[in-house]
C-alpha positions in Angstrom: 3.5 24.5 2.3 3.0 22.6 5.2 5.1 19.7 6.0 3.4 16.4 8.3 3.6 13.0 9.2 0.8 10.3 7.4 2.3 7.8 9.4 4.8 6.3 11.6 6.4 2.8 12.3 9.0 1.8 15.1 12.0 -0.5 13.9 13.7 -3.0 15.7 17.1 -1.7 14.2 16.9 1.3 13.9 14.9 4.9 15.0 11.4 5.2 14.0 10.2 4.8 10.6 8.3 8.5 9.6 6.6 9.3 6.2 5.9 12.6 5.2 3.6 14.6 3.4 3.3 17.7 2.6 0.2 19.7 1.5 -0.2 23.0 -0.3 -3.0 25.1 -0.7 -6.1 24.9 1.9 -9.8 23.8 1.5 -11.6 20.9 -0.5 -9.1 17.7 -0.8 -8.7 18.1 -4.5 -5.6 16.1 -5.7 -3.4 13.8 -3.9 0.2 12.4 -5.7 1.9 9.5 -4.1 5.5 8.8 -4.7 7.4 5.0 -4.7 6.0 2.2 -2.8 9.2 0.3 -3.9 12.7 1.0 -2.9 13.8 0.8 -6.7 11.5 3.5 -7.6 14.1 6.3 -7.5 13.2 8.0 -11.0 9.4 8.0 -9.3 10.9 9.8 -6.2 12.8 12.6 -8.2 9.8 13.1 -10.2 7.8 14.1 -6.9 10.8 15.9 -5.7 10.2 18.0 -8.5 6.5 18.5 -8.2 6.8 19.6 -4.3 9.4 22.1 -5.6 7.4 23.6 -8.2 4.3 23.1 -6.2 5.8 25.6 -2.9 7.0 28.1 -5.6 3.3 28.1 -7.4 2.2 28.5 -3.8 4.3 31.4 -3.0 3.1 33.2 -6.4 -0.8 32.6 -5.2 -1.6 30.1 -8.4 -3.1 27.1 -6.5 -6.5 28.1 -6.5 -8.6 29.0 -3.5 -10.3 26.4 -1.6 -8.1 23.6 -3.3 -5.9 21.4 -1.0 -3.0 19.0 -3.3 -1.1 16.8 -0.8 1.9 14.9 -1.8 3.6 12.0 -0.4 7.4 11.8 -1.8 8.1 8.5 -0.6 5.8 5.3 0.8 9.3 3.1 1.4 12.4 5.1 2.3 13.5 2.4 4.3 13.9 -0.3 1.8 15.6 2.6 -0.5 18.1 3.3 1.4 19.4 -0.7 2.2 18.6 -0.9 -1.7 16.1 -3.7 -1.6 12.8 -3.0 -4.0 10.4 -4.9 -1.5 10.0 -4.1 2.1 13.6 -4.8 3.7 12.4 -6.9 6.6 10.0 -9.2 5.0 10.1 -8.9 1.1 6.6 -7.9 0.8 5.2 -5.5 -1.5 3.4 -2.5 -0.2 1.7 -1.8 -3.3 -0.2 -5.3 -2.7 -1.1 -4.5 0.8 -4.3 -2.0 0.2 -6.3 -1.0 2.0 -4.1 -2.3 4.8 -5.3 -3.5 8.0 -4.4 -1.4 11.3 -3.9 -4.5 13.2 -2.6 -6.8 10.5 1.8 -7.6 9.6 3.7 -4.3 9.1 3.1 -3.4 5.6 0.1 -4.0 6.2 -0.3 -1.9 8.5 1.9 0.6 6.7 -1.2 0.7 3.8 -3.4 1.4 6.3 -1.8 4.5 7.5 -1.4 5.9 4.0 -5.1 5.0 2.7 -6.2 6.5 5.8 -4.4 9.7 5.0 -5.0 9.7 0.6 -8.7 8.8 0.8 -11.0 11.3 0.2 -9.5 13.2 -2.4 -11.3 13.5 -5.9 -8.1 12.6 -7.7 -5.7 10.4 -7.0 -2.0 10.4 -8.8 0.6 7.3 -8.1 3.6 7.3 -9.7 4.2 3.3 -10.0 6.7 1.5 -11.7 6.4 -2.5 -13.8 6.7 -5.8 -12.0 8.9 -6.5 -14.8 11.9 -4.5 -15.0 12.6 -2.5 -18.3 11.6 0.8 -20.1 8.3 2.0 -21.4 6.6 4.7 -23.3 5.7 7.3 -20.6 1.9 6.7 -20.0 -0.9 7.2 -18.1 -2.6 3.4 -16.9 -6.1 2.6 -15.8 -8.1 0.1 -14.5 -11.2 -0.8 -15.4 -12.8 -1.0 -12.3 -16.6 0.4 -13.7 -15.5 3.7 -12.4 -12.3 4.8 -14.6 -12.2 7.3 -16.9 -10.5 7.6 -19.5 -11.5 11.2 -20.7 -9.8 12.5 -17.8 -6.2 10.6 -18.3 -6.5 11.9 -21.7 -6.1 15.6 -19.8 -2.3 14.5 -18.8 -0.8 15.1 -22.4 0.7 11.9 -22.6 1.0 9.9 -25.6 -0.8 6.5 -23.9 -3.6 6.1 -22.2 -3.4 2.1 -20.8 -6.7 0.2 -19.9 -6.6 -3.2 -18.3 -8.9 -5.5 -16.7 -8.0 -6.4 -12.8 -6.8 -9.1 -11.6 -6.8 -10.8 -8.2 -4.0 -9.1 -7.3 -4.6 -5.9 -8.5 -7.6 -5.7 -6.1 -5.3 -5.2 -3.7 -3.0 -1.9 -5.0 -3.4 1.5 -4.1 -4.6 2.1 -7.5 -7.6 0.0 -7.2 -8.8 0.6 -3.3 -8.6 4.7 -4.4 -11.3 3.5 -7.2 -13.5 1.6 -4.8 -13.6 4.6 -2.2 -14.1 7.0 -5.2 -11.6 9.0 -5.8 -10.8 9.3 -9.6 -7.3 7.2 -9.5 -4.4 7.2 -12.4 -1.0 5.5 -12.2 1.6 7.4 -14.3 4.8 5.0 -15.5 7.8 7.2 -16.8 10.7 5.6 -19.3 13.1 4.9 -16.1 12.7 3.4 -12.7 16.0 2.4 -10.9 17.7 5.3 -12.5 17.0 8.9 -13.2 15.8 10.1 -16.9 16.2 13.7 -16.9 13.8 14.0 -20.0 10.7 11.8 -18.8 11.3 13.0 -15.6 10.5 16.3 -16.7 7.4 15.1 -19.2 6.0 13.8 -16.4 6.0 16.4 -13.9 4.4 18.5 -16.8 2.1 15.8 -17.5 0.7 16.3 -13.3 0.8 20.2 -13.6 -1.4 19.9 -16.8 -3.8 18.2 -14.9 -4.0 20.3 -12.2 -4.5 23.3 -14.7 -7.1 21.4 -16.5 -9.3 20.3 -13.4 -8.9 24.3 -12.2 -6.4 23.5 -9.1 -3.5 25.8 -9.9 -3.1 28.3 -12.4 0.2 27.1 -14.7 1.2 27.8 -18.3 2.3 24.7 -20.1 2.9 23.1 -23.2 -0.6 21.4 -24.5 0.8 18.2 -24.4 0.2 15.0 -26.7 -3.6 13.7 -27.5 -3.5 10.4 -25.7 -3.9 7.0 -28.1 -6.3 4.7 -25.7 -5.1 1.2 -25.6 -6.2 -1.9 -24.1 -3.6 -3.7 -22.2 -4.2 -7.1 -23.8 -3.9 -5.5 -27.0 -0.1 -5.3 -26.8 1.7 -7.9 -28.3 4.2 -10.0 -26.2 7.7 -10.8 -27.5 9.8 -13.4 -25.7 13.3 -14.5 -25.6 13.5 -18.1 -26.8 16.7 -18.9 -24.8 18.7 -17.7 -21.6 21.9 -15.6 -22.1 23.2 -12.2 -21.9 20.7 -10.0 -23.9 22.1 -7.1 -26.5 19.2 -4.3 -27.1 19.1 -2.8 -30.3 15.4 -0.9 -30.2 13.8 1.6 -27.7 10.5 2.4 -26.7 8.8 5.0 -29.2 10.6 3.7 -31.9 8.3 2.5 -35.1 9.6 -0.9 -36.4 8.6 -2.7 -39.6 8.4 -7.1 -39.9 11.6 -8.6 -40.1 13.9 -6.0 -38.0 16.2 -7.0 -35.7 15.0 -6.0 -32.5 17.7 -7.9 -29.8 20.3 -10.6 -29.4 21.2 -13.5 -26.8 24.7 -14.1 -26.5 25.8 -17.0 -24.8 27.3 -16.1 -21.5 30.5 -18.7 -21.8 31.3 -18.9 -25.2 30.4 -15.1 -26.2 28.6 -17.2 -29.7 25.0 -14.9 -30.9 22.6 -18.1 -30.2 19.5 -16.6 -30.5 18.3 -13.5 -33.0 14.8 -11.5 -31.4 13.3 -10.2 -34.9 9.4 -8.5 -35.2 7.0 -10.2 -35.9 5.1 -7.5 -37.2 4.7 -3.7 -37.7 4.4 -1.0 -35.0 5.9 0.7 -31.9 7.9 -0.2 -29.4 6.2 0.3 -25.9 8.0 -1.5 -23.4 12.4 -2.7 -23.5 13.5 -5.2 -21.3 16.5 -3.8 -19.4 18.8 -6.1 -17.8 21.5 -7.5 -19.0 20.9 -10.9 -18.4 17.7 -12.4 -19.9 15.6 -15.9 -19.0 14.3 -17.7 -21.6 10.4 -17.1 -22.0 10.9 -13.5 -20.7 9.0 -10.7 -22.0 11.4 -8.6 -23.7 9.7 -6.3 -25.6 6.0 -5.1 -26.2 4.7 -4.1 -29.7 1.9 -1.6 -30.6 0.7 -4.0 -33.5 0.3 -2.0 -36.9 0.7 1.6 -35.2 2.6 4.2 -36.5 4.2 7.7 -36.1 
C-alpha cells in the first residue's frame, strides 16, 4: 500500500487542505473508488475505510493480481466534514457539480480538477455518492446513460438494483458523467444510510466492490455470489408526496413490499400534535427510497414505489 497526495489546497484559516490516496497493487490502472464529495457523506467514508483495510490485508496475502493497480481516495471533502456542513464550508458549492474542474477556475473548481486529473485513466471507475434528497434507499448500483454505460457490468456488483437515468444538465457536470466521457467504465453505488453509519449496508457494499474486483480479475477474493440485479429505469419509479407541511411519522422502509391502500406515513401538525394528513399507496410494490427527516414540506418526495414489483 502506498499512501499519496492527489491534491492540495491552502486555506485562509487554517493549514493546508491535503487529500489522500492510496493505491495498492502496481501496473495497468484498473479500478479506482472515490469516497464523499459531501461533508454529510459519513456512511460513504466508513464504507471506503473498510475497503482500504481489506484491500492492504489482500495485498499483504498476494491476491490483487499482477499488473493491476486499484487506487482509492477516502475522502474528496474532509474539510466541510469536519465543520459539519454537506457543501463546501467556505462557499456552499457542491463538488460533485464541479467536474471536470478547471485548474484556474474558483476553489472547488479547482479542487475537481485535481481529482479528475488523478482518477482519469482507469478502466473502472467506483463513487460512492449519496441523494440530493435526504432519506434511505435500497442499496444500488446507478448509471447514466451517457451512450457508453453498461449495465451488464453493474449487474457484476450483486446488488439487488441496477438504476438507469437519462442526464440532465447538471449531471453533465458530476464525477460520474466526466469519468464516462473520458472512458472509463463509471458506477455510482448508494448504500441505505448517508449522515449516519449502517453497519449492515455498510458491509453489503464493501462486498458489493470486492465482487467486482473478483469478477473483472483484479484481486483474488471469496465471496458470497451476491443478488441478480433487477434493471430499472429511473423515471419508472413512482413519486409519492406529502400533501401538507408538519412533522412526518414513518411507518414503511425501503425493501419492504406494500399492497394499495397501506398506510405508509403520517403529518402531524407541529403545534397542536392533531394527525392532518394520512400518506397511503397508491399502488402495489416495493419501497425503494424513505424520506428521513423529521420534519417534512409539503410537495416533498417522501417515498418512491417500485410499481407492481414483488418479493
Amino acid at each position: 500500500m502506498i499512501k499519496d497526495t492527489v491534491y492540495s489546497i491552502t486555506s485562509p484559516f487554517r493549514g493546508e487542505i491535503s487529500i489522500p490516496a492510496y493505491r495498492f497493487g502496481k501496473g495497468e490502472k484498473s479500478a479506482c473508488i472515490v469516497g464523499p464529495t459531501r461533508g454529510n457523506e459519513v456512511q460513504q467514508l466508513y464504507i471506503c475505510s473498510q475497503i482500504i483495510r481489506t484491500l492492504a490485508r489482500l495485498e499483504k496475502t498476494g491476491s490483487i493480481v499482477s499488473n493491476n493497480e486499484i487506487m482509492v481516495i477516502p475522502s474528496v471533502n474532509q474539510y466541510s466534514m469536519n465543520v459539519e456542513k454537506r457543501f463546501w464550508a467556505m462557499d456552499n458549492t457542491d463538488i460533485n457539480r464541479m467536474f471536470p474542474g478547471d485548474a484556474e477556475g474558483e476553489t472547488t473548481r479547482r479542487i475537481a480538477d485535481g481529482i479528475f486529473q488523478a482518477v482519469k485513466g482507469y478502466n473502472y471507475g467506483i463513487q460512492f455518492a449519496s441523494f440530493h434528497t435526504p432519506g434511505d434507499f435500497i442499496p444500488h448500483v446507478r448509471m447514466m446513460e451517457t451512450g457508453y454505460q453498461n449495465t451488464s457490468l453493474a449487474n457484476l456488483f450483486g446488488l439487488p438494483y441496477v438504476v438507469t437515468r437519462k442526464p440532465r444538465p447538471i449531471d453533465t457536470a458530476t464525477l460520474n458523467y466526466s469519468w464516462q466521457m473520458n472512458g472509463t467504465n463509471a458506477f455510482s453505488v448508494y448504500t441505505s444510510a448517508t449522515d449516519h453509519i449502517d453497519e449492515k449496508s455498510a458491509g453489503q457494499a464493501v462486498s458489493s466492490v470486492l465482487r467486482f474486483l473478483t469478477r473483472m480479475g483484479i484481486i483474488k477474493y471469496n465471496c458470497h455470489n451476491g443478488f441478480i440485479a433487477t434493471t430499472l429505469e429511473e423515471e419508472s419509479l413512482m413519486s409519492i408526496r406529502a400533501d401538507v407541511s408538519g412533522i412526518y411519522r414513518r411507518f414503511k422502509e425501503p425493501g419492504e413490499e406494500i399492497t394499495f391502500g397501506d398506510l405508509l406515513a403520517e403529518v402531524v401538525d407541529p403545534i397542536e400534535g392533531e394527525v392532518i394528513s394520512q400518506i397511503i399507496a397508491p399502488s402495489d410494490g416495493i419501497i425503494f427510497f424513505a424520506h428521513r427527516k423529521p420534519l417534512v414540506i409539503e410537495n416533498c418526495t417522501v417515498y418512491k414505489l417500485i410499481r407492481r414489483l414483488h418479493e
